[in-house]
MDAnalysis code that builds the backbone (N, CA, C; Angstrom):
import MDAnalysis as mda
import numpy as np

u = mda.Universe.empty(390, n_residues=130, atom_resindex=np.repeat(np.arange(130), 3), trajectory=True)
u.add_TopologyAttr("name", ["N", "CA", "C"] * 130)
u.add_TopologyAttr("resid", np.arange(1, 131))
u.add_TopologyAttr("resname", ["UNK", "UNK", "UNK", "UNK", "UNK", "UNK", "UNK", "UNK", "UNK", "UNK", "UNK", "UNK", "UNK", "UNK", "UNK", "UNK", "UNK", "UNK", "UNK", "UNK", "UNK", "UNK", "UNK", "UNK", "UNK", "UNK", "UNK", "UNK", "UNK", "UNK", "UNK", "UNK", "UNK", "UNK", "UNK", "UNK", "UNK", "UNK", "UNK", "UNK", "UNK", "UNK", "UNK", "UNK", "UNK", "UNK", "UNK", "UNK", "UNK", "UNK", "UNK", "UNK", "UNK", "UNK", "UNK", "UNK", "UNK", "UNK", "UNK", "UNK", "UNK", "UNK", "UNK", "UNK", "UNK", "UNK", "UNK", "UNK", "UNK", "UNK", "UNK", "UNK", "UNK", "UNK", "UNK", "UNK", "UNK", "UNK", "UNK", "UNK", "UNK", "UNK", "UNK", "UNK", "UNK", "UNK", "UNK", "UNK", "UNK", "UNK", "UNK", "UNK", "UNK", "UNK", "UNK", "UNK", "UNK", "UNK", "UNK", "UNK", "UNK", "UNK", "UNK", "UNK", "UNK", "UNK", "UNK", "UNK", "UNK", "UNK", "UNK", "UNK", "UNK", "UNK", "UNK", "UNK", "UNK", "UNK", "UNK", "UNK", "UNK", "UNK", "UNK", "UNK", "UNK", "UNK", "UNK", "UNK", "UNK", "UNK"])
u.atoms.positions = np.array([
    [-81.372, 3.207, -15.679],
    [-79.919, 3.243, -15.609],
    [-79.499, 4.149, -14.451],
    [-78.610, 3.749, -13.597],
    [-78.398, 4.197, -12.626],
    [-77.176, 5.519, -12.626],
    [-77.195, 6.332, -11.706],
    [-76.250, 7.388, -12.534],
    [-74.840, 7.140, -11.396],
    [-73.965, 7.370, -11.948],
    [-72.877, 7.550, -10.613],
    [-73.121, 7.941, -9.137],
    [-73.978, 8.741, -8.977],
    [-74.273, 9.675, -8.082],
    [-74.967, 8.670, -6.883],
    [-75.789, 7.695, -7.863],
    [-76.792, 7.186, -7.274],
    [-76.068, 5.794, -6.707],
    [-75.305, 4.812, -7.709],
    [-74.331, 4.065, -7.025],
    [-73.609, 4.246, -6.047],
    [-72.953, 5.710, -5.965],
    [-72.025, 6.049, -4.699],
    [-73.009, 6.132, -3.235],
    [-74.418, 6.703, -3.655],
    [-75.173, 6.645, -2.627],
    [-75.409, 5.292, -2.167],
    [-75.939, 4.439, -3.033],
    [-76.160, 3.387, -2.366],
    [-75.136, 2.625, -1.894],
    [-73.752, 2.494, -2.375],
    [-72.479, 2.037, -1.740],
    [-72.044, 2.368, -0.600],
    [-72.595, 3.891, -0.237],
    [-72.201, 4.278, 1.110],
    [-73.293, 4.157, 1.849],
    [-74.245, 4.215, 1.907],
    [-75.642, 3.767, 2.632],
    [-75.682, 1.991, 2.896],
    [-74.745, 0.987, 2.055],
    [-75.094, -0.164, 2.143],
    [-73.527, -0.113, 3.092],
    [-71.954, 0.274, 2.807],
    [-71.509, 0.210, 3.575],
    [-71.771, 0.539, 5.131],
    [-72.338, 1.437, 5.594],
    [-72.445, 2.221, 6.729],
    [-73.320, 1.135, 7.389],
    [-74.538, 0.480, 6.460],
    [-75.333, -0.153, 7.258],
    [-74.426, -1.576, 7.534],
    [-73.514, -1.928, 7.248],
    [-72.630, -3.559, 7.453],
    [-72.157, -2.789, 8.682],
    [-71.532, -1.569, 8.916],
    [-70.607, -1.425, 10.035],
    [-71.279, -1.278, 11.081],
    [-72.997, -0.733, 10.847],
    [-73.787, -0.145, 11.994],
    [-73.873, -1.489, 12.682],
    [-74.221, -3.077, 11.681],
    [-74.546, -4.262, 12.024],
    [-73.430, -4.858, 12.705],
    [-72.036, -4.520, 12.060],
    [-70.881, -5.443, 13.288],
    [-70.681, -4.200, 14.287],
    [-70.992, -2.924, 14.519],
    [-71.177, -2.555, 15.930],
    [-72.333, -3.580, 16.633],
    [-73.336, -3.530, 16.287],
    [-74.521, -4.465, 17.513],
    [-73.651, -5.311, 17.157],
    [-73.361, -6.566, 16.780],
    [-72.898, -7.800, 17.272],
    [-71.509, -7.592, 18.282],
    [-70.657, -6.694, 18.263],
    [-69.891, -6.612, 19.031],
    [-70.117, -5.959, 20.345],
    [-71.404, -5.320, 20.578],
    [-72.147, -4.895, 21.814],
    [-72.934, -6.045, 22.157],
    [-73.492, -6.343, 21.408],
    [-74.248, -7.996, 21.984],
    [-73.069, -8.797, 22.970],
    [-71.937, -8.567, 22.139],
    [-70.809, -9.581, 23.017],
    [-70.326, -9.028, 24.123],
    [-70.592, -7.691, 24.419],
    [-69.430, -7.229, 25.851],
    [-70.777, -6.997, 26.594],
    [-72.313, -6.718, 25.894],
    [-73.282, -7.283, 27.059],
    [-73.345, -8.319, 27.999],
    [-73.346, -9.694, 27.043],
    [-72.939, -10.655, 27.346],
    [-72.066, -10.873, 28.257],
    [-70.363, -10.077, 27.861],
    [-69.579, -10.342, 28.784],
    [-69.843, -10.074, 30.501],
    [-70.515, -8.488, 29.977],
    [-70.334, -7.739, 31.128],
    [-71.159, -8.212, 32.613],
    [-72.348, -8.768, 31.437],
    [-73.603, -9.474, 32.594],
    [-73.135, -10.808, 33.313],
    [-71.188, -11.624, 32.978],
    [-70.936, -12.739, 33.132],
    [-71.192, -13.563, 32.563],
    [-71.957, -13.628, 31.234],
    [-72.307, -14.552, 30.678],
    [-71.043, -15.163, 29.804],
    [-71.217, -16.271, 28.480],
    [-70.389, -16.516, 27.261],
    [-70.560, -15.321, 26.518],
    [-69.451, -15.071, 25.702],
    [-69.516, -13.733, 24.942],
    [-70.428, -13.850, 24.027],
    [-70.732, -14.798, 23.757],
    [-72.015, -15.066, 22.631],
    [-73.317, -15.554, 22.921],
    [-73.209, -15.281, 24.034],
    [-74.587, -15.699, 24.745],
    [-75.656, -15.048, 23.876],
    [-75.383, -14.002, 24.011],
    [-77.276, -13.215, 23.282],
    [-77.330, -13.330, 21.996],
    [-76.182, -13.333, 20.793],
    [-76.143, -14.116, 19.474],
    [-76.991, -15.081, 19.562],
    [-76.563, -16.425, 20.779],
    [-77.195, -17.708, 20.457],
    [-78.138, -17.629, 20.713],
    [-78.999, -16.982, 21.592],
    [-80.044, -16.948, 22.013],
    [-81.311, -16.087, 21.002],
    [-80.356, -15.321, 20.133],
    [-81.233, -14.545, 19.640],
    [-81.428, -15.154, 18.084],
    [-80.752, -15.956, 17.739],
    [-80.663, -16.877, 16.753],
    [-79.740, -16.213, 15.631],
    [-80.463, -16.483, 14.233],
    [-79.489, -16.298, 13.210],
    [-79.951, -14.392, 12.757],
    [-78.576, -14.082, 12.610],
    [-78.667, -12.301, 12.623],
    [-79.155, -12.185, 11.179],
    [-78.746, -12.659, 10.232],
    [-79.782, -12.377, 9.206],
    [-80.938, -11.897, 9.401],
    [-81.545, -12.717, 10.248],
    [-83.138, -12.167, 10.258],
    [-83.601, -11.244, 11.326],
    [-84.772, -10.099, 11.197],
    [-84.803, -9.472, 11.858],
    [-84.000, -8.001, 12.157],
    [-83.214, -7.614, 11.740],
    [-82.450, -6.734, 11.456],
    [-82.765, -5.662, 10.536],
    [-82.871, -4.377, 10.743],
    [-83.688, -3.609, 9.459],
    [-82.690, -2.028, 10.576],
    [-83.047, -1.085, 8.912],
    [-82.036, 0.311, 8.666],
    [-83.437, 0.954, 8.471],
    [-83.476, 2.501, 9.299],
    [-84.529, 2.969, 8.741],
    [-83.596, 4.570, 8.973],
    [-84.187, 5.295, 7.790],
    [-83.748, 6.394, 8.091],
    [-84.664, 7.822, 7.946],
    [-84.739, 7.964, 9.074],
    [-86.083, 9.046, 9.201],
    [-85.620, 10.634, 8.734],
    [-86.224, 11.228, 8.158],
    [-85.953, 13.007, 7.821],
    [-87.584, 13.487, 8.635],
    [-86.911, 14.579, 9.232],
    [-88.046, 15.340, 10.294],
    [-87.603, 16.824, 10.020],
    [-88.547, 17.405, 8.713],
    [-88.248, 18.575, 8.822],
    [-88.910, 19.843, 9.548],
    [-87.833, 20.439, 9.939],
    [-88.389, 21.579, 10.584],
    [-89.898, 21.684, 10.425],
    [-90.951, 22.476, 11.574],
    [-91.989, 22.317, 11.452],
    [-92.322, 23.690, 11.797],
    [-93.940, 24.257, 11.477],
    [-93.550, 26.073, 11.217],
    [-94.196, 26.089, 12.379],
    [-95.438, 25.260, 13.187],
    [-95.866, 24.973, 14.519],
    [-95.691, 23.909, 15.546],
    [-94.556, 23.935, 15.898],
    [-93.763, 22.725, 16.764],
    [-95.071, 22.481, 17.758],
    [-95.605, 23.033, 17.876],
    [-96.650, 23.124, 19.012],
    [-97.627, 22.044, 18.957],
    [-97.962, 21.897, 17.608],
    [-99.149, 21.284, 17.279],
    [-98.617, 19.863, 16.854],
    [-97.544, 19.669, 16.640],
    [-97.050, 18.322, 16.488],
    [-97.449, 17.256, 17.764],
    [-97.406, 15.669, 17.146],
    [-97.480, 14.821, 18.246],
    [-96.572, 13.887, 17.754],
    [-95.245, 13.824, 18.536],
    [-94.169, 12.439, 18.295],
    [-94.966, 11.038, 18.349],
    [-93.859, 10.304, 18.988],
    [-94.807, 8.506, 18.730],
    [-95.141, 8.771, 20.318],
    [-95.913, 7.676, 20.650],
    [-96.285, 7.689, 21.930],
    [-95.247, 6.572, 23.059],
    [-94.993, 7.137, 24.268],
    [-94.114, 6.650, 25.210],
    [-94.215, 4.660, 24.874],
    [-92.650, 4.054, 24.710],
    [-93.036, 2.845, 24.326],
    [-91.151, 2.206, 24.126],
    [-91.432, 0.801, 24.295],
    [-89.857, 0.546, 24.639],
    [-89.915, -0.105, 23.133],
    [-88.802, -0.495, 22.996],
    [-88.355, -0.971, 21.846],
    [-88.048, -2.644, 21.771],
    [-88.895, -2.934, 20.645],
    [-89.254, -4.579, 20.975],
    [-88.028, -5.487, 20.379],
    [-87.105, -4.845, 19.610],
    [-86.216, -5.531, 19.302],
    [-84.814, -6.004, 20.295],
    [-83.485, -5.978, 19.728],
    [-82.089, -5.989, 20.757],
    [-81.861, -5.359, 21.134],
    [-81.433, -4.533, 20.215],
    [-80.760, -3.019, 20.300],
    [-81.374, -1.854, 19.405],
    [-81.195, -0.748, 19.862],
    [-81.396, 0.524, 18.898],
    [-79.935, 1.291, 18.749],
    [-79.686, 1.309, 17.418],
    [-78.113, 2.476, 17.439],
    [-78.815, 3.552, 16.975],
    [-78.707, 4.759, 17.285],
    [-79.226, 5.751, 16.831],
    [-78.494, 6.940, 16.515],
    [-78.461, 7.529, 15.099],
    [-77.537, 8.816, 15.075],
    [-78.657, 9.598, 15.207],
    [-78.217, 10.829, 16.286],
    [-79.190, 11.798, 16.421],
    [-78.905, 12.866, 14.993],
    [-80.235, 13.586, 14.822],
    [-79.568, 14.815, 14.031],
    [-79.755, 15.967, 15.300],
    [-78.477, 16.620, 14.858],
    [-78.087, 17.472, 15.380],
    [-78.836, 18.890, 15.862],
    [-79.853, 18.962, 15.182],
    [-81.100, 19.956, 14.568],
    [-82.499, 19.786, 15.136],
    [-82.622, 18.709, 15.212],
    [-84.105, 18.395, 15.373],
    [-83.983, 17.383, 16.656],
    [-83.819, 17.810, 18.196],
    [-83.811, 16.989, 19.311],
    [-85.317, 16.362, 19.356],
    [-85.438, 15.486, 20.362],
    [-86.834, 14.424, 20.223],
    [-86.930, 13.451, 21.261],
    [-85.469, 12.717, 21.094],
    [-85.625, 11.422, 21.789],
    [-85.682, 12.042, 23.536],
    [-86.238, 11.202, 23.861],
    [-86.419, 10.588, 25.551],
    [-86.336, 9.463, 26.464],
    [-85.902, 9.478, 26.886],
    [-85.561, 7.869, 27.879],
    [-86.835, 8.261, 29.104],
    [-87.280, 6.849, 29.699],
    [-87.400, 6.765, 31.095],
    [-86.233, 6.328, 32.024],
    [-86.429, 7.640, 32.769],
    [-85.189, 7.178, 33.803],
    [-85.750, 7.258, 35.394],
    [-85.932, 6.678, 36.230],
    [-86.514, 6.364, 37.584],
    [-88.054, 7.382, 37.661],
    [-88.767, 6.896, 36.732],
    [-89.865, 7.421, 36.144],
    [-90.267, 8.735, 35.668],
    [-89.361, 9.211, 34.978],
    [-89.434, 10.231, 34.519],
    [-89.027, 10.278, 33.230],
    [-89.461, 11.376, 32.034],
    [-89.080, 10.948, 31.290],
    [-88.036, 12.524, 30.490],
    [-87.075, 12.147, 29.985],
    [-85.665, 12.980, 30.141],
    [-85.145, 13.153, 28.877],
    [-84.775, 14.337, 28.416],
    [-84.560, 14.626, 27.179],
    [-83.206, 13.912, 26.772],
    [-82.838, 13.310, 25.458],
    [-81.662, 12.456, 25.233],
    [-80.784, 14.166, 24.223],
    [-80.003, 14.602, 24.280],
    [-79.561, 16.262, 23.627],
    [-78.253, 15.218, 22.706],
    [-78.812, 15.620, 21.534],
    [-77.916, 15.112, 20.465],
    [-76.156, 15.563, 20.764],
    [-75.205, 14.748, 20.445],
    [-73.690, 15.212, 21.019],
    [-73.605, 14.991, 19.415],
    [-72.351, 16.023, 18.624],
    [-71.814, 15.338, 17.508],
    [-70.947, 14.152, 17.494],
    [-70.917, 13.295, 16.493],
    [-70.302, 12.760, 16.212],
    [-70.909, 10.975, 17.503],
    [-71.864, 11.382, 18.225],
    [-72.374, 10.201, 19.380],
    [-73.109, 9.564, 18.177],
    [-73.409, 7.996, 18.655],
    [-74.615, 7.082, 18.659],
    [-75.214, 6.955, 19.964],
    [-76.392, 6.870, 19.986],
    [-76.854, 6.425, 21.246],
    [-77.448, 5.108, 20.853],
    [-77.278, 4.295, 22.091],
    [-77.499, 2.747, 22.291],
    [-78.421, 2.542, 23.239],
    [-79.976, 2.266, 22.702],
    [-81.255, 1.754, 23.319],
    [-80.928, 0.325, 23.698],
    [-80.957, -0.322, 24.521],
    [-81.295, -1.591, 24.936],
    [-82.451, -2.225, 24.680],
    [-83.072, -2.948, 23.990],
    [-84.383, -3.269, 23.891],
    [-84.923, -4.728, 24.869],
    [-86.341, -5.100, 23.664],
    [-87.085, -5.678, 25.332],
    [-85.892, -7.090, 24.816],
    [-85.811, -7.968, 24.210],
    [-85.446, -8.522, 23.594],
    [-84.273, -9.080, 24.609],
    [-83.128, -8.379, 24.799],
    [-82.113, -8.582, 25.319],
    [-82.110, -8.531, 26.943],
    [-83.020, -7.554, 27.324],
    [-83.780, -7.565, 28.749],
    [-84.329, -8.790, 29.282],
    [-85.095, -8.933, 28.597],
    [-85.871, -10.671, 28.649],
    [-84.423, -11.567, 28.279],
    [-83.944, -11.712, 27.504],
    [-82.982, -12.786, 27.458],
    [-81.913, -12.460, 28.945],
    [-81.743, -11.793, 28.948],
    [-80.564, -11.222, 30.603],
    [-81.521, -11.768, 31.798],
    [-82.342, -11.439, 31.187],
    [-83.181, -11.197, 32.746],
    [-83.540, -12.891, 33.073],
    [-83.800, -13.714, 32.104],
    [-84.105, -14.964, 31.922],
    [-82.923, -15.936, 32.427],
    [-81.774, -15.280, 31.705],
    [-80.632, -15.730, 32.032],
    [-79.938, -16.240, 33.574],
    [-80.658, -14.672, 33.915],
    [-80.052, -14.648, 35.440],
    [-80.533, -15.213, 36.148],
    [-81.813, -15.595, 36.100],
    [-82.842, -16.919, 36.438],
    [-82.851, -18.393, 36.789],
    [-81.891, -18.648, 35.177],
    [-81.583, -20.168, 35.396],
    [-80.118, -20.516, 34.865],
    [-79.377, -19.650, 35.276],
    [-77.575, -19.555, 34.870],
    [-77.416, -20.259, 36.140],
])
């Protein structure tokens, strides 16, 4: 039996994840736009949004030898998009930027927006035979 506590959690964890999902589809569309394409270009291309789509939510607690830790290893992201809320506490992420690789410093209240290979390859394909 589920307690109040636990319904409200999952109501707001299942809301948050519908809004995180119509942000990407409405970035899919001004990608689209922006690259000249139909606004729904990378929708169609990427097929039906049902599938493929997943919420993960990581906890990284403080560590008593930061030293000895090893993050994931340098690597792009095979899906569309990444939305990412940083925590505020525990910095990490890194981009490559003209080969280097550059600390991403959590802002409150930001998402940051990974581009993945996914949408690269579809743009890049695009621009090919548009």
């Amino acid at each position: 039996d589920d307690s109040n506590e636990d319904k409200l959690c999952r109501e707001t964890v299942s809301n948050y994840c519908q809004e995180i999902r119509e942000l990407g589809f409405r970035l899919e569309d001004l990608i689209s736009e922006s690259l000249g394409l139909e606004k729904s270009y990378i929708r169609k291309v990427l097929g039906d949004h049902q599938q493929g789509q997943h919420m993960a939510v990581n906890f990284y607690p403080p560590c008593p030898q930061p030293e000895l830790t090893y993050g994931l290893p340098s690597h792009t992201d095979p899906n569309a998009l990444t939305i990412l809320l940083q925590d505020q506490l525990v910095a990490g992420l890194q981009v490559l930027n003209d080969g280097r690789w550059v600390a991403v410093n959590p802002h409150p209240g930001a998402l940051v927006v990974n581009v993945g290979d996914q949408i690269q390859v579809r743009t890049y394909m695009s621009s090919k035979f548009v």
